[in-house]
C-alpha positions as CSV (number, residue, x, y, z in Angstrom):
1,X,0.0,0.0,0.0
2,X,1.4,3.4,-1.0
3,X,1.1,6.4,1.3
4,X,-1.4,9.5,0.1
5,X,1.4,11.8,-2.2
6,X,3.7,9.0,-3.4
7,X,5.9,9.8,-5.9
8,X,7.1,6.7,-7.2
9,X,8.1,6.5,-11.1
10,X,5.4,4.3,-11.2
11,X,2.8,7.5,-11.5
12,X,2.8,9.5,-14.2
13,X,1.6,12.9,-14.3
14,X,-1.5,13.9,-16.5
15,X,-0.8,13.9,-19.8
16,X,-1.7,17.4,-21.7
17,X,-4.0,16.7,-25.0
18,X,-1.8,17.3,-28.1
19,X,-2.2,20.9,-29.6
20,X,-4.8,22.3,-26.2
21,X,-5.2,25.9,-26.5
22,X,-3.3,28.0,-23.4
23,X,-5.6,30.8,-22.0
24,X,-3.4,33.2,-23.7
25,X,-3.2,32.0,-26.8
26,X,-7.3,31.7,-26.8
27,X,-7.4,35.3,-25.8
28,X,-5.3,36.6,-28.2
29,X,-7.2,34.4,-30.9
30,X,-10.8,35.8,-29.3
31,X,-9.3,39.2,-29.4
32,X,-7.9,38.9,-33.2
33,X,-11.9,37.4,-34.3
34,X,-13.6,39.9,-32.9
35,X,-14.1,43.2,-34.8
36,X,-16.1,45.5,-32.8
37,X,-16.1,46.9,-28.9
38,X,-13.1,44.7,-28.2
39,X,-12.2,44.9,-24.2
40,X,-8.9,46.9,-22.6
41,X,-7.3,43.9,-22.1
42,X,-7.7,42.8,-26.2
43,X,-6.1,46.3,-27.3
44,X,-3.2,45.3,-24.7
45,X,-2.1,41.9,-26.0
46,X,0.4,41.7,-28.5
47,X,-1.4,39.1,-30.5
48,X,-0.2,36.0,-32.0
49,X,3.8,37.5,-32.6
50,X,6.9,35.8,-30.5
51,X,8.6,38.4,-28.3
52,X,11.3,39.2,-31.1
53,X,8.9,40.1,-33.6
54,X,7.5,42.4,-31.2
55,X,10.6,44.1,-30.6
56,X,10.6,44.3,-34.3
57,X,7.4,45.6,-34.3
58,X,8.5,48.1,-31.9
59,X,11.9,49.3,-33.9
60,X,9.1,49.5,-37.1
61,X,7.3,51.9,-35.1
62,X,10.0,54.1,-34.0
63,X,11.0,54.1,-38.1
64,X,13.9,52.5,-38.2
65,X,14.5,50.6,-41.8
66,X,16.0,46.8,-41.7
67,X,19.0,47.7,-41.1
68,X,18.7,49.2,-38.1
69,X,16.8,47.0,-36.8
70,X,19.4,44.7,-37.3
71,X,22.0,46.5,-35.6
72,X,19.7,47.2,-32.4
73,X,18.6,43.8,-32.2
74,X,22.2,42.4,-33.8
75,X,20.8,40.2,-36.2
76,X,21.2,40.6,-39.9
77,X,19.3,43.1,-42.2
78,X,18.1,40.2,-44.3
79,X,16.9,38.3,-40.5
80,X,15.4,41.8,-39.5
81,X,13.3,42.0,-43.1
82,X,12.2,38.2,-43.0
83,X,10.8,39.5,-39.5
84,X,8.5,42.2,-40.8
85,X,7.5,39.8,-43.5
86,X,6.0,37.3,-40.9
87,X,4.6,40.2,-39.0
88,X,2.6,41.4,-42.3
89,X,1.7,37.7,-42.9
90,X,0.2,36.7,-39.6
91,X,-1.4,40.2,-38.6
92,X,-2.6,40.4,-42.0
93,X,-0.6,43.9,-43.2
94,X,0.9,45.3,-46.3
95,X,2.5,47.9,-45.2
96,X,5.1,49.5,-42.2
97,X,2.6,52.3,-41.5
98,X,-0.1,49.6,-40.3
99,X,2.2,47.8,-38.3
100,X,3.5,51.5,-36.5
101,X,-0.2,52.1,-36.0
102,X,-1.2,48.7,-34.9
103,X,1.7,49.3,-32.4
104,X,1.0,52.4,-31.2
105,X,-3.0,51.1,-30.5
106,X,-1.3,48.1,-28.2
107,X,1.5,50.6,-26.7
108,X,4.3,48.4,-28.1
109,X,6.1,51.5,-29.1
């Protein structure tokens, strides 16, 4: 008989269903769906970007070309553009003056 809170090897912890949403990533997918009257803490999130594309994001904002964004983040000019590619692909923009806005609107700058 096994005392209450054994940790043997023979228990395994719960396994996690493949692909299950995380709060925050069903937030920011709620918050990118809906179009109208979205709540404080929608406009806050940066959406569906990994932290360097924010930073990205962020140096876009401020106006810096490729370039510099590859010296601030020191990473290549070519790395920096692939960057703001993804941005415009997964947010859904086509040019730098949406993303500076969308920015702005989320206080990444």
């Amino acid at each position: 008989m096994r005392a209450h809170g054994d940790c043997s090897p023979r228990r395994k912890p719960p396994r996690r269903r493949r692909g299950a949403p995380t709060i925050r990533r069903s937030m920011a997918r709620w918050c990118s769906s809906t179009m109208y009257l979205q709540p404080t803490w929608c406009r806050s999130m940066p959406g569906p970007l990994s932290q360097r594309e924010v930073d990205v994001a962020r140096l876009v904002a401020r106006g810096h070309t490729n370039r510099e964004i590859g010296d601030v983040l020191v990473i290549s000019g070519r790395t920096a553009d692939a960057h703001v590619n993804r941005i415009f692909r997964k947010l859904g923009f086509r040019s730098r003056a949406q993303m500076a806005v969308w920015a702005q609107r989320r206080n990444i700058d």
